[in-house]
Residue, then its C-alpha position, 0 to 999 in steps of 0.5 A: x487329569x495332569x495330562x488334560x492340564x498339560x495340554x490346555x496350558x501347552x494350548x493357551x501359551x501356544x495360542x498367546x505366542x500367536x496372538x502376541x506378535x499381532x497385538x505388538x504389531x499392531x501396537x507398533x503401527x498405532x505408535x507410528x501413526x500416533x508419532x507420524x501424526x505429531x511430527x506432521x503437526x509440528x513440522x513447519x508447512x512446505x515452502x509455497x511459491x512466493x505470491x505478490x501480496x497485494x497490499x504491496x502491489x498497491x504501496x507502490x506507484x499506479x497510475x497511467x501518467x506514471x510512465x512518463x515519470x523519469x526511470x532515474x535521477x532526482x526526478x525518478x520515483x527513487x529520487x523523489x523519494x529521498x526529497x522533501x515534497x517541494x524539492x521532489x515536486x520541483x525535479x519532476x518536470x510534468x509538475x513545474x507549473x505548480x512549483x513555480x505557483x508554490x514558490x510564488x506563494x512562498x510555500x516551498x519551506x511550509x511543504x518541504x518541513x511539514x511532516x506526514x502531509x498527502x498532497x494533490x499535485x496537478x499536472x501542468x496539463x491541469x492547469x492549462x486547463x483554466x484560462x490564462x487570464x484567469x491564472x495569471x490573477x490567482x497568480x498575482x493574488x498571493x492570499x488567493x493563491x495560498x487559499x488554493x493551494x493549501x486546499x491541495x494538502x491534508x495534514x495525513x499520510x494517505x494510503x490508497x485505501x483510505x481514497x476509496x470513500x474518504x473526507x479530509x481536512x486540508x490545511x486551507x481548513x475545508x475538506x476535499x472528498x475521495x473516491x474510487x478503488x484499485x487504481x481508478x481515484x477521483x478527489x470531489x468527483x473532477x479531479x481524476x488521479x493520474x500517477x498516485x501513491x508516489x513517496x517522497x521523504x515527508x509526503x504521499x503525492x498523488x498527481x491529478x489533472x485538474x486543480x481544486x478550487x476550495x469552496 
């Protein structure tokens, strides 16, 4: 009997030192995983090549007359930047009709101390669209003048999203109407904007080519 007992205990101890490394592998491979695991999960993500974002695609200048807007001085998007909308206005060159209009109107101080106004700009080209005799009255008419071009200014900073499908209150009191998306806007369904989003110090400008009338 000792002897059978001997040798089922020499039999369940050589049985168990076999078995003993595989359970303690095994232990070890699950920990690993398990920690393997963790660390994955807490290491930060691998560095993704750098993506424009488009909303800061879109917080920059667009538009097709934007090309002939100087690449530096005051004039130059950086330059205009700096400067109150009137003063900015008046650097470039593509809008001198229209500072001449505000100056008759005496409008220069209003624009440039207002804060976080968007102001259509129409290009010189807009308003040789309307005849001359006729623009030479507005201009001879400073109320009516004032009318017209306060109708270009709205009390907000707008973004190029908010062009998309948007109504404004502008500073003449009646509202003007937005449409359109990415780079392609139109204000009450004429007005096409050429060069948009450009800063200046107190304003956002989109520059249109045609003038708004109120109505």
């Amino acid at each position: 009997m000792s002897s059978t007992l001997r040798f089922r205990r020499t039999a369940l101890a050589v049985a168990a030192a076999a078995v003993l490394p595989f359970a303690l592998a095994a232990c070890s491979d699950s920990g690993s995983d398990s920690a393997s695991s963790d660390k994955s999960s807490d290491a930060p993500a691998a560095s993704q090549p750098a993506t424009p974002d488009a909303s800061m695609a879109m917080d920059k200048p667009f538009g097709r007359a934007c090309a002939g807007v100087p690449a530096e001085g005051a004039g130059s998007f950086d330059g205009m930047a700096k400067d109150p909308v009137a003063t900015a206005a008046s650097n470039n060159p593509a809008l001198s009709t229209l500072v001449a209009a505000v100056k008759q109107a005496g409008l220069v101080d209003t624009l440039n101390n207002a804060k976080d106004i968007t102001v259509f700009a129409p290009t010189n080209d807009a308003f040789a669209k309307i005849p001359k005799a006729d623009l030479d009255k507005v201009l001879a008419d400073k109320a009516q003048l004032t009318k017209i071009l306060t109708y270009h200014v709205v009390g907000q900073k707008l973004t190029p999203k908010q062009l998309e499908n948007g109504s404004f209150d502008t500073l003449e009191k009646t509202k003007l109407t937005t449409t359109g998306s990415g780079e392609s806007y139109k204000v009450n369904d004429t007005a096409n904007v050429v060069c948009g989003n450009v800063k200046t110090a107190n304003a956002n400008v989109y520059i249109v080519d045609t003038v708004l009338m109120p109505k």
